[in-house]
N, C-alpha and C positions, 0 to 999 in steps of 0.2 A: 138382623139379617144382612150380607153382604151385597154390597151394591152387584157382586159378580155371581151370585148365588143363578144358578139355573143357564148362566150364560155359555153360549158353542164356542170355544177356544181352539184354534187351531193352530198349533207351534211346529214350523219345519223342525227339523235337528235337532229334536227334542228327548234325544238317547241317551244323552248325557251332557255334560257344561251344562254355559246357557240355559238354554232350553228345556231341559230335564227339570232344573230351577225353578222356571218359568211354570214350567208342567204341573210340580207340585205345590206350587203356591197360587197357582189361581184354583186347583183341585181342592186345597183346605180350605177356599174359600166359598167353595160349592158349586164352580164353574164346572163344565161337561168338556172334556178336552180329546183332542186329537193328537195322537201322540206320532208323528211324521219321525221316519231316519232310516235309511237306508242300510247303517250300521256301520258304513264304513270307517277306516284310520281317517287319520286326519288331512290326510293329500287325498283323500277322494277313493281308495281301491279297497278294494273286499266288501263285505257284507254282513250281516251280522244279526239279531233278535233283538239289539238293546232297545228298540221300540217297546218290542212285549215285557222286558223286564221292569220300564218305568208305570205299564201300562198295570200291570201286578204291582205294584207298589201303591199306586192309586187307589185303586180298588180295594186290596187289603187294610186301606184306611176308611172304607164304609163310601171310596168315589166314584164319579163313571168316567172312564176314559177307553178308549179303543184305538188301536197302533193301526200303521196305514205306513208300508215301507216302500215306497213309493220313491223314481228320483223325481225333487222338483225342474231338474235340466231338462221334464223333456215336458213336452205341453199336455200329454195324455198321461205321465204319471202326477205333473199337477194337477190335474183335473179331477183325479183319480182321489186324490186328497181331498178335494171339497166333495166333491159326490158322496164317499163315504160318511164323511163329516153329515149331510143333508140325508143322508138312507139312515144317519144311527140316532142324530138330534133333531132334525128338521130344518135345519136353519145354520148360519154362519153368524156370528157377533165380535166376535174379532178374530184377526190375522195377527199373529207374529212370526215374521220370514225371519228364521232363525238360522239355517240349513247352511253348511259355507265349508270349505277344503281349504290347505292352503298350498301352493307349489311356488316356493321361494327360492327367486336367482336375481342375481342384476341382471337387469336389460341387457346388458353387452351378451353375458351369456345364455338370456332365457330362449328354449326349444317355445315354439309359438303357438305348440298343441297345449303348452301349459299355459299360455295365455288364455287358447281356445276354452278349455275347459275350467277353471276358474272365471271367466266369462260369463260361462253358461251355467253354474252353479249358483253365484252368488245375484250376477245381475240380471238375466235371463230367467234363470229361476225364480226371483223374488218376485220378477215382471210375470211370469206363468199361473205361478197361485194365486198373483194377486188377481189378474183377469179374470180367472176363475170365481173369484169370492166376491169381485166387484157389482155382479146384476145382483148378487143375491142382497149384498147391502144396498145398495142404491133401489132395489123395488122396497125393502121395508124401512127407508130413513133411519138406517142405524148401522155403521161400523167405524171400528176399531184399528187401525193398521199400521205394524211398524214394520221399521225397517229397519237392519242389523248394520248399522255402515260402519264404518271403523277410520281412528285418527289418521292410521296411515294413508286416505283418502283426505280427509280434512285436513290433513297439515302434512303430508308425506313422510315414509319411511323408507331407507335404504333395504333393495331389495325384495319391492313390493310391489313394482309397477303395475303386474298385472289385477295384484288385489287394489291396491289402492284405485285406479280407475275402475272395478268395478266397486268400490267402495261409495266414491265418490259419483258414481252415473245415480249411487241411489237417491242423493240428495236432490241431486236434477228431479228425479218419476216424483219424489217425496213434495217439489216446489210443485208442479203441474197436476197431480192427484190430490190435493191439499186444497186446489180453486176449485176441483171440479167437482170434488164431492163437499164443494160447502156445502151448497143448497140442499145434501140429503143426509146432511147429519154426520156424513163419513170423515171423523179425524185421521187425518193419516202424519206419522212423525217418524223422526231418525234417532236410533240410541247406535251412540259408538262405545261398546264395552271394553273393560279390561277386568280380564280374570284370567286364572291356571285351568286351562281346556286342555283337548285333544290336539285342539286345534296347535297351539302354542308347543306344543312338545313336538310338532314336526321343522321348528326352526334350528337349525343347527348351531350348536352351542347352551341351547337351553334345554334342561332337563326341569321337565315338570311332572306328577304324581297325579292326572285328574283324579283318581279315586280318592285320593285324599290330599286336597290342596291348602297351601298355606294358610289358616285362618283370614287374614286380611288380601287375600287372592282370590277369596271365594265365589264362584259364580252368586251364590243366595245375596253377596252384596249391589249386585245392579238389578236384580229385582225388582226391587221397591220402586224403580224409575220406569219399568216397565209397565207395572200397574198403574203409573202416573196416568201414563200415556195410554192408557185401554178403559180408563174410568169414565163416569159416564159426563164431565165434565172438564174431557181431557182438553187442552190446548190443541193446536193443530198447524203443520207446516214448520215445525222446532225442531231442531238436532240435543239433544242430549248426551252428555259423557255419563260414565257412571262405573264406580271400581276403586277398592281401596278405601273403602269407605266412605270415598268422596263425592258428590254430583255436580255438574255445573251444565252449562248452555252454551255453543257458539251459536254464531251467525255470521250472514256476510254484510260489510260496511262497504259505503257507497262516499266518496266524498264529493264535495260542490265540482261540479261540471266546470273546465275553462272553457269561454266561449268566443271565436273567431268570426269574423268578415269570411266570405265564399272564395278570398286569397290565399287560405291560408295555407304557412309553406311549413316543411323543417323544419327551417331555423327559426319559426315561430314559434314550436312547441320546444323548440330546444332552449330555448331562452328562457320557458317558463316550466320547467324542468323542475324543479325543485316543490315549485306548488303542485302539480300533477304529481307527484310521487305523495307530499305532504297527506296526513290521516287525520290529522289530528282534530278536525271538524267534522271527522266522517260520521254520517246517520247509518243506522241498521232499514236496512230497506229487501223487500222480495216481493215478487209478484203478487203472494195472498195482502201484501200490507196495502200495495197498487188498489187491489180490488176493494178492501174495504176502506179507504180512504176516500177513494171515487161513489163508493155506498151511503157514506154519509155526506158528501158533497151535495 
């Protein structure tokens, strides 16, 4: 039997890429899912059924799943999402904030509506459904929660500004929801993907095929890391990469602190300039390590 047999899955953007991915492999493993997508292209406009089309693909395999096309951007169509998730399974057991558009310009050129709304998509949204789904894990000591952030947040990309900060605000909710829900079971973690989406074809110059993506491009390759993180033994507070057949882990490194008399000027830390820059002693450090360091103290 699968550790995910019987469990409520809830995946934003789950119409196709990602998510769709995500959808059918936690479905073959017996999980009960909610199939979240509004249906839009990939910059966020139109609308569409590909909710019901993965939701029929489920099913036709002997699974339960029910579409829910809902935007996560607004707080009543996240809500909207758990509710139905709790009218069709009862309950909520994991979150995966999947849902995301992309409206790429450099900063010098970007219209601020396309900030706005890539905003409210990826990081407002993720923060919507997760509010949502949070009392329901926190009253039974049990949830699951990722978050979809992406490298151009962790290490920047040209032409991403608006995504990459909201990429990157999710590691921030990921460090703060990660202490808060120790004490009730609730894992919450970050995967930065790369694979051939919807998503990816609205960057100009790149032509990509979601329907049929490169073998080694495939969304089914970060999977596996997605289920990492929703098991019932998952780790919690991590960032994950995953794509290309490859996985690995950052984090942030902290190096030894230089410490000063209450004089201190400029040309004090100018001087030691070189050690302040210097990593090469740097510790991995974040607030959940704080807490549980202070735990066993």
């Amino acid at each position: 039997m699968s550790e995910f047999e019987n469990k409520v899955v809830v995946i934003t953007g789950a119409g196709g890429g990602l998510g769709k991915s995500h959808a059918l492999e936690f479905a073959r493993r017996g999980a009960k899912i909610v199939v979240n997508d509004l249906g839009g292209s990939g910059d966020g406009t139109g609308a569409s059924d590909m909710a019901d089309l993965v939701v029929d693909e489920i099913t036709a395999g002997g699974g339960q799943a029910i579409a829910n096309k809902a935007s996560v951007a607004s707080m009543e169509g996240a809500q909207s999402i758990i509710d139905d998730a709790l009218n069709a399974f009862g309950t909520v057991d994991i979150l995966v904030n999947n849902a995301g558009i992309l409206r790429d310009k450099s900063f010098k050129n970007m219209d601020m509506k396309d900030w706005d709304i890539v905003m409210d998509v990826h990081l407002n949204g993720t923060g919507y459904v997760t509010k949502a789904a949070w009392p329901v894990m926190y009253e039974k000591n049990y949830g699951r929660i990722v978050f979809t952030s992406s490298t151009s947040g962790v290490f920047g990309n040209f032409g991403q500004a608006n995504y990459g900060a909201a990429k990157m605000g999710m590691l921030g909710m990921m460090n703060v929801l990660a202490i808060e829900g120790l004490s009730k079971n609730i894992k919450v973690n970050c995967l930065a993907p790369a694979a051939e989406t919807r998503l990816i074809g609205t960057i100009p110059g790149i032509e990509v095929n979601p329907d049929d993506p490169d073998p080694m491009r495939h969304p089914k390759l970060v999977t596996p890391v997605v289920l990492l993180m929703c098991a019932k033994d998952a780790p919690t507070g991590q960032t994950f990469h995953a794509g290309n057949g490859q996985f690995s882990r950052s984090a942030v490194f902290v190096n030894q602190a230089l410490e000063f008399n209450a004089d201190v000027t400029y040309e004090d830390l100018l001087d030691k300039k070189d050690q302040l820059i210097d990593m090469s002693s740097a510790q991995e450090m974040s607030g959940l390590i704080r807490v549980m360091q202070r735990a066993k103290s």
